[in-house]
C-alpha positions in Angstrom: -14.1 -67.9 82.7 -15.8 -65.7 80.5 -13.7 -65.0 77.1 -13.5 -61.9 77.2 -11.5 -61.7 80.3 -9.6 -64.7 79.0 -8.3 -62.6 76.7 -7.2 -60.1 78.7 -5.5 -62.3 80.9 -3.6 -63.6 77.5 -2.7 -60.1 76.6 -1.6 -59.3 80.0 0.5 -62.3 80.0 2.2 -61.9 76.6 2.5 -58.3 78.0 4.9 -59.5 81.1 6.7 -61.8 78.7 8.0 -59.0 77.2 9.4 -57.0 80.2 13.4 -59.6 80.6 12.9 -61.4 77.4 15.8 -59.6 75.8 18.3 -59.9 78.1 17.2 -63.5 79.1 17.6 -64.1 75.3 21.2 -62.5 75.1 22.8 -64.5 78.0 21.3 -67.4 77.4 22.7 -67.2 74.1 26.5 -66.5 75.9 28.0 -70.0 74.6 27.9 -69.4 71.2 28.4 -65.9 71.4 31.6 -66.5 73.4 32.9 -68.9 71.2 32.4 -66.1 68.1 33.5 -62.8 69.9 36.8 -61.6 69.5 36.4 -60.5 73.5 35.8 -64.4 74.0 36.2 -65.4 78.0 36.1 -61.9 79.0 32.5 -61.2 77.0 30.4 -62.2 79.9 32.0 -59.7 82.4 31.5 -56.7 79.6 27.8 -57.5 79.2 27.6 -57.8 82.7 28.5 -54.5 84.1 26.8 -53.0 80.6 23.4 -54.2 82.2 24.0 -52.5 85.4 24.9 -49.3 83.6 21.5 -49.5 81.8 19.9 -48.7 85.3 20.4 -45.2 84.0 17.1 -45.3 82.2 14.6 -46.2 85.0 16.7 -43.9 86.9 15.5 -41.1 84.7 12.1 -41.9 84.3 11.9 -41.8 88.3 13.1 -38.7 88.3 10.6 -37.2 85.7 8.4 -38.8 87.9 8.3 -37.3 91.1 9.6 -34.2 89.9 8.4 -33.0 86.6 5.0 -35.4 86.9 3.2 -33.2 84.6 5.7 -33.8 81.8 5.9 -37.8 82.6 3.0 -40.1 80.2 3.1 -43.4 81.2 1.8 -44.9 77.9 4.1 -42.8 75.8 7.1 -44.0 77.8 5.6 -47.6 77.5 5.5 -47.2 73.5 8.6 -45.4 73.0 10.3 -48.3 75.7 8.8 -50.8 73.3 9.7 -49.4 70.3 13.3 -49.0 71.1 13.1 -52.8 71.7 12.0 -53.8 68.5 14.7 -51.8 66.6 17.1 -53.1 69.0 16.3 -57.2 69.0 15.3 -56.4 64.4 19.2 -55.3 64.4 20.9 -57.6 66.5 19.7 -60.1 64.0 21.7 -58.9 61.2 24.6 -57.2 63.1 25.1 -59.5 66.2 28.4 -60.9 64.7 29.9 -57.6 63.1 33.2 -56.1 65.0 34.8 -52.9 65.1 38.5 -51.3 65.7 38.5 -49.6 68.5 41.7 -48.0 70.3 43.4 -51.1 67.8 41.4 -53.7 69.7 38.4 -55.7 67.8 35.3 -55.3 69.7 31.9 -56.5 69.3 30.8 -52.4 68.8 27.4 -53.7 67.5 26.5 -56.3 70.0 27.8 -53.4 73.2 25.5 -50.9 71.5 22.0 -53.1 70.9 22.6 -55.0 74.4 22.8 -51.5 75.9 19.6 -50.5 74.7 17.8 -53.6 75.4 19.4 -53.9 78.9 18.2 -50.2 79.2 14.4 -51.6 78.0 14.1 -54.4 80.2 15.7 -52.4 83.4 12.6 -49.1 82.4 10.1 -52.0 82.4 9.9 -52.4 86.2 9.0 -49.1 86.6 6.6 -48.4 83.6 4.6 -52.1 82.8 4.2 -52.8 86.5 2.5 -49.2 87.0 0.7 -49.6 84.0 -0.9 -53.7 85.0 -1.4 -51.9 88.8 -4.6 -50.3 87.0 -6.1 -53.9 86.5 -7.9 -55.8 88.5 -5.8 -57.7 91.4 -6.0 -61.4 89.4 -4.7 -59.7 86.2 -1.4 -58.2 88.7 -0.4 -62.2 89.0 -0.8 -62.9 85.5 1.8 -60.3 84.6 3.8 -62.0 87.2 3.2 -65.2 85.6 4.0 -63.4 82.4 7.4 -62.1 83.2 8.8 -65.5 84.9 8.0 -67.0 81.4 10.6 -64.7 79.7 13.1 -66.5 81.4 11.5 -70.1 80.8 10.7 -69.6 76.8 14.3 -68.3 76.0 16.0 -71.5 77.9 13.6 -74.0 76.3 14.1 -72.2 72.6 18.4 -72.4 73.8 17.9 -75.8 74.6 16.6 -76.8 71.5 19.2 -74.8 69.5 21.8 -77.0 71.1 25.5 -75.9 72.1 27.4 -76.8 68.8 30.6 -78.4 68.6 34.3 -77.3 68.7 36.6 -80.3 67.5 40.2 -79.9 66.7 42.0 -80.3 63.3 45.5 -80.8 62.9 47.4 -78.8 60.0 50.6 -79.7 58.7 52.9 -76.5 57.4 55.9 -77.4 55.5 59.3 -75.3 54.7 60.6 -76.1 51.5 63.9 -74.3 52.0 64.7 -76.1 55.3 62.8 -79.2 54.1 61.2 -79.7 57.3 57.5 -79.7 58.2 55.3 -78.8 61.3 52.5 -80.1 63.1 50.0 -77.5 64.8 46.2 -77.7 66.1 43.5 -75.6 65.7 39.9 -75.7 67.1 36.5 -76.1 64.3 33.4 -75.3 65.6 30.7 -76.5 64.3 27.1 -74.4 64.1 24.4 -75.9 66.7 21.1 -77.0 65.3 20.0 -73.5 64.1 22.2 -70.2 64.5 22.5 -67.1 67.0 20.1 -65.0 64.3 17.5 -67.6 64.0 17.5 -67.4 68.0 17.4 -63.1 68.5 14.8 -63.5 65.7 12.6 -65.5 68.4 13.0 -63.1 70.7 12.3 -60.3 68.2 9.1 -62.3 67.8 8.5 -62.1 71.6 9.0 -58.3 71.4 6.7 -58.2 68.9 3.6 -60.3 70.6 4.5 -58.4 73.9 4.0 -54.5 71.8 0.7 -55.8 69.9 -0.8 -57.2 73.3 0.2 -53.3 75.0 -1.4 -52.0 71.9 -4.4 -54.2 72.1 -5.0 -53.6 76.1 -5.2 -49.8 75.3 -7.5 -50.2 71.9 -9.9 -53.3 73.0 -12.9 -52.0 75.1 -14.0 -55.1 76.8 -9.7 -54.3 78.3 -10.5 -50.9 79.2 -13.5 -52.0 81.0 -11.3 -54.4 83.4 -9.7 -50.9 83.9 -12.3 -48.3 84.5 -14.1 -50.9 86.7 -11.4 -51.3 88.7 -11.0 -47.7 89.4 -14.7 -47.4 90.2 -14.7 -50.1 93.0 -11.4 -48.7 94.5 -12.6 -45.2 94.3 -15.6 -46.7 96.7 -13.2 -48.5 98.8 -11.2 -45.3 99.0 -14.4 -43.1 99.7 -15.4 -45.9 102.5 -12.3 -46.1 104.2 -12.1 -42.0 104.4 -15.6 -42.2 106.2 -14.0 -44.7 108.7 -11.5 -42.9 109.3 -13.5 -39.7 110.1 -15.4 -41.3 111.9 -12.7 -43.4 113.9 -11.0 -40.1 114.7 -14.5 -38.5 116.2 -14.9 -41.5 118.7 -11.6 -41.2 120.0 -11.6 -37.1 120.4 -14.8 -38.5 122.3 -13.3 -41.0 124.4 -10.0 -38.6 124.9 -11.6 -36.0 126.3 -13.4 -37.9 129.4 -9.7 -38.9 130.4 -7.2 -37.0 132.2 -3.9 -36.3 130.4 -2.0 -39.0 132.5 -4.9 -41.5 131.2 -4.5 -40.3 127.9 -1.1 -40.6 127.4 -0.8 -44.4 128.6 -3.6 -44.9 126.3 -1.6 -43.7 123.3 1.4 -45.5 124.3 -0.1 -48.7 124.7 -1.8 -48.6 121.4 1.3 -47.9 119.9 2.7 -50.7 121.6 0.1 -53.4 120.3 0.6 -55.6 117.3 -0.9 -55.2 113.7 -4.3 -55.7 113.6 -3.6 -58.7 111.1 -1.4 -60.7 113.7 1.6 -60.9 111.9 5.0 -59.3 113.8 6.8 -55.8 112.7 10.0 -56.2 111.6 12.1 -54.1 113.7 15.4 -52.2 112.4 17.6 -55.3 113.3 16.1 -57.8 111.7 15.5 -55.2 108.9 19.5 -54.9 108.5 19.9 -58.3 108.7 17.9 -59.5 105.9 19.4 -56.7 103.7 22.7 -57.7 104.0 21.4 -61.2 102.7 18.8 -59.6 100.2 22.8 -57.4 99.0 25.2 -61.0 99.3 22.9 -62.6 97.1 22.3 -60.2 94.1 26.4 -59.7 94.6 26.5 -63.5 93.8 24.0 -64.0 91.2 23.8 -60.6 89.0 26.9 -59.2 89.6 30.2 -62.1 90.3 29.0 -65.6 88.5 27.5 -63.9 85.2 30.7 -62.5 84.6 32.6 -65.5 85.3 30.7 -68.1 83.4 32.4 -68.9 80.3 36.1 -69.0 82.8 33.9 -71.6 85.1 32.5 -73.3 82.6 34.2 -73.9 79.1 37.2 -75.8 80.4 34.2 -78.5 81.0 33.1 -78.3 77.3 30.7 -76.5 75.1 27.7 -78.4 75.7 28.0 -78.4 79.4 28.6 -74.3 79.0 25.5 -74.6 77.3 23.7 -76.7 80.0 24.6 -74.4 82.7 23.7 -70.8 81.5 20.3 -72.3 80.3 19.4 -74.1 83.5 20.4 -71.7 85.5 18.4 -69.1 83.6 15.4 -71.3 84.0 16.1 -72.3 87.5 15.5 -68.5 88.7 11.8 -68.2 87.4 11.3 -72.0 89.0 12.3 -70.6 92.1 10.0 -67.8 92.2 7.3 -69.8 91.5 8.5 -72.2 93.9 8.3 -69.3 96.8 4.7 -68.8 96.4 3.8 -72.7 97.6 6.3 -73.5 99.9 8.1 -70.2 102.1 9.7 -69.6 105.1 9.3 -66.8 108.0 12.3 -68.0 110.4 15.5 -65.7 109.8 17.8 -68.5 111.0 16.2 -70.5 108.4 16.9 -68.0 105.8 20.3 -67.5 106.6 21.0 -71.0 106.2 19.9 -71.1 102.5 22.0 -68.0 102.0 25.1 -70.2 103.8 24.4 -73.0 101.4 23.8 -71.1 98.6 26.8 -69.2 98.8 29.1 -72.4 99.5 27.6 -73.4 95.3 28.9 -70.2 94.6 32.2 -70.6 96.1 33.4 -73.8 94.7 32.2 -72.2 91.2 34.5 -69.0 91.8 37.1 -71.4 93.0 36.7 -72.9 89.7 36.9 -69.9 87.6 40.5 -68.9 89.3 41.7 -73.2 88.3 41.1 -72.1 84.8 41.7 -73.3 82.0 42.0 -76.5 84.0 39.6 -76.5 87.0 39.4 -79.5 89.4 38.1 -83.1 87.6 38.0 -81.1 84.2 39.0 -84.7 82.1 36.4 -86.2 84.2 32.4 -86.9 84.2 31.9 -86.0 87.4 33.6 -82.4 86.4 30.5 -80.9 84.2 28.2 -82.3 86.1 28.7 -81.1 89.3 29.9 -77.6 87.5 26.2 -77.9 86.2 24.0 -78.8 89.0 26.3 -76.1 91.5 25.0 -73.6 88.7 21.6 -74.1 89.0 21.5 -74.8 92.9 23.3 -71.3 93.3 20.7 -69.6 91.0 17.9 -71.2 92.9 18.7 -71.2 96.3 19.2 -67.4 95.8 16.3 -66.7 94.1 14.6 -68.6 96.4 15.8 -66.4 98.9 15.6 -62.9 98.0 11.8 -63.8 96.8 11.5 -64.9 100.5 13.0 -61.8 101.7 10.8 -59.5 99.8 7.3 -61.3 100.6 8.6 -60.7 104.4 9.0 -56.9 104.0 6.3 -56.4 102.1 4.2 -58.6 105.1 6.1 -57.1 107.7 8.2 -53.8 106.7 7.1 -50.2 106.3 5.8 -48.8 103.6 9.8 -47.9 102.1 10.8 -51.5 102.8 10.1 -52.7 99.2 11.6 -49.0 97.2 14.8 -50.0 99.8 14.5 -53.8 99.0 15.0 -52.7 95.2 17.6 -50.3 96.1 20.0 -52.7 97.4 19.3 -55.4 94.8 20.6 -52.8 92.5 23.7 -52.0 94.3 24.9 -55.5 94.7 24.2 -56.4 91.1 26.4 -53.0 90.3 29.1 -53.8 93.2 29.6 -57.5 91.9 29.4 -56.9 88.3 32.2 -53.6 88.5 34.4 -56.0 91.2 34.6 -58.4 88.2 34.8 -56.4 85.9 38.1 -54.6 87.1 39.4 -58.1 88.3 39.3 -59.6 84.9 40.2 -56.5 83.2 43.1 -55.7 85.4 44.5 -58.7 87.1 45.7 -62.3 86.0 43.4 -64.0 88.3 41.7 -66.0 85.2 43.1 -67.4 83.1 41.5 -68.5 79.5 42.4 -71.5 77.2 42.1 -73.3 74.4 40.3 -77.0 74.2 43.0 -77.7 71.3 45.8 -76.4 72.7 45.5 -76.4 76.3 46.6 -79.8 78.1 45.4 -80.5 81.2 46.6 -83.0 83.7 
């Protein structure tokens, strides 16, 4: 490969990196932040439904889009989107762990406020860095794919080095002098992992960083622009060719209409309406269509919207470490997943469903879980965390797995809207199961949290 275009590849690659890094940073960084917060269990379902109320931004920048498209410049967006990024991940270095009074509750106010903007960064990036890499050639489109599953690998391997850190318990003795008696009480120590929560965002502010030059350098380099402007050459020729094709497709048949009687002509039209895509693969009609909606909503209720809120009520009554474990494999199982869908994939519905089945029965037992806290079935046990752990990641995968299946069949098969309402509904059942949670935790006594020191288990 010649370097040049080596480089751009690079660049483009770095460039997807950027576009989940910081929210793949925060949650996989949920264990320790948990364990610090004064919100503690109920953290999770806060950031949760914050992420899904930073759909606002891309939200807005559609709209400037289609109506107000003057106004709208993409790069300028792309820079400011960047910018706020790297203000946002620079502070949460140095204010991640500060707390505020709020309505007499302590709050993490500074964390709420920087997650918001980076949630509201990463959620604009699907509709500005995607636009923007569109303009490349097609091979440098797979590289930002490659790009963007990596900002869910990089932050998992970096959270896996950190470690989980340890809580242990210490037992105090408090004694009355004027009743001469004395007391016995427990407390829980935790002990930093191998480096701490500001070392970690300043990794990611790192990744912001490499992902801002690499934009700045795909806009400045020529040998990038080229890629570009060649690019639009060629498909301004393909588009020229296929408008002469089409004229000229249309002239034959007002030639070949008009020798036909209007009976003739209208069976014609109906059976060429009636004839498959020219490329042999099967519409998708409006059945089907519902069908794999419903799955492509299920699965996004399950994986963006219910178990991200209940993690730390699923998982800590198995431990720190195996909390740790199983926000940071299941974060790396979703890019694994997607990768996975490109090599082996599946066209049969029945097929499809059946992953869902399975992939909802992981879920299940990990709800069911969540509601046994702070002493969920085999907690004292081995077996307990580890089969918490692997039910993590097969949930995350199987579902991945399946709404990347899903959309490589309406974007084979489906209308040109397929894909806008593919994305449409993956919002709505992120929002729907993050706001379910949300209120349950917030209202209800469904879950219950603990104490490792002071809650006994039987």
């Amino acid at each position: 490969m010649d370097p040049k275009r080596f480089t751009v590849h690079m660049l483009v690659c770095f460039f997807g990196m950027g576009s989940w890094i910081a929210i793949n940073g925060v949650w996989v960084e949920l264990p320790i932040l948990v364990i610090k917060s004064p919100e503690q269990w109920n953290l999770p379902s806060t950031l949760a439904i914050t992420t899904q109320l930073a759909n606002i931004s891309p939200l807005l920048v559609t709209l400037v889009q289609i109506f107000r498209p003057k106004m709208y410049n993409r790069n300028l967006v792309i820079y400011s989107v960047l910018t706020v990024g790297l203000l946002s991940t620079l502070l949460l270095i140095f204010l991640c762990d500060k707390t505020a009074h709020v309505g007499g509750r302590e709050i993490s106010l500074a964390l709420y406020i920087l997650y918001f903007a980076l949630a509201c960064v990463d959620c604009t990036s699907s509709v500005t860095f995607l636009p923007f890499t569109v303009e490349l050639e097609n091979s440098f489109l797979t590289t930002f794919f490659i790009g963007e599953g990596l900002s869910g690998v990089f932050p998992s391997v970096v959270a896996l080095l950190q470690g989980a850190g340890k809580t242990y318990c210490v037992e105090e003795s408090t004694v009355n002098v004027s009743r001469n008696q004395s007391t016995n009480a427990k407390h829980s120590v935790y002990e930093e992992p191998r480096f701490s929560e500001k070392v970690f965002f300043g990794f990611v502010f790192l990744m912001m960083m490499l992902c801002s030059i690499s934009f700045v350098l795909l806009n400045t380099l020529s040998f990038a622009k080229q890629c570009r402007v060649c690019w639009s050459d060629n498909s301004n020729n393909l588009n020229e060719k296929r408008r002469k094709l089409r004229i000229r497709g249309k002239e034959e048949k007002v030639k070949e209409s008009s020798k036909k009687t209007d009976l003739e002509s209208s069976k014609f039209i109906k059976a060429d309406q009636q004839k498959p895509p020219s490329s042999g693969v099967p519409s998708l009609n409006s059945r089907s269509f519902f069908y794999l909606l419903c799955l492509v909503l299920w699965a996004n209720i399950v994986t963006n919207g219910v178990l991200p809120s209940i993690s730390s009520y699923t998982c800590i009554p198995y431990g720190q470490t195996a909390y740790h474990f199983a926000i940071t494999l299941g974060n790396l199982a979703n890019p694994l997943a997607c990768f996975l869908a490109m090599f082996v994939t599946t066209r049969h519905y029945q097929g499809i469903g059946c992953l869902s089945f399975l992939g909802t029965a992981f879920g299940i037992y990990l709800f069911y879980l969540a509601l046994q806290s702070p002493c969920p079935l085999l907690v004292n046990t081995f077996a307990g965390p580890f089969i918490m752990v692997l039910s993590f990641i097969a949930v995350v995968a199987v579902l991945s797995y399946v709404k990347v299946t899903i959309g490589q069949i309406f974007r084979e098969r489906g209308s040109k809207q397929s894909l806008l309402i593919y994305g449409a509904v993956v919002q709505l059942g992120s929002f729907l199961g993050a706001l379910t949670m949300f209120l349950l935790l917030q209202c209800s006594n469904y879950f219950e949290g603990g104490d490792i020191c002071t809650t006994a288990c039987h």
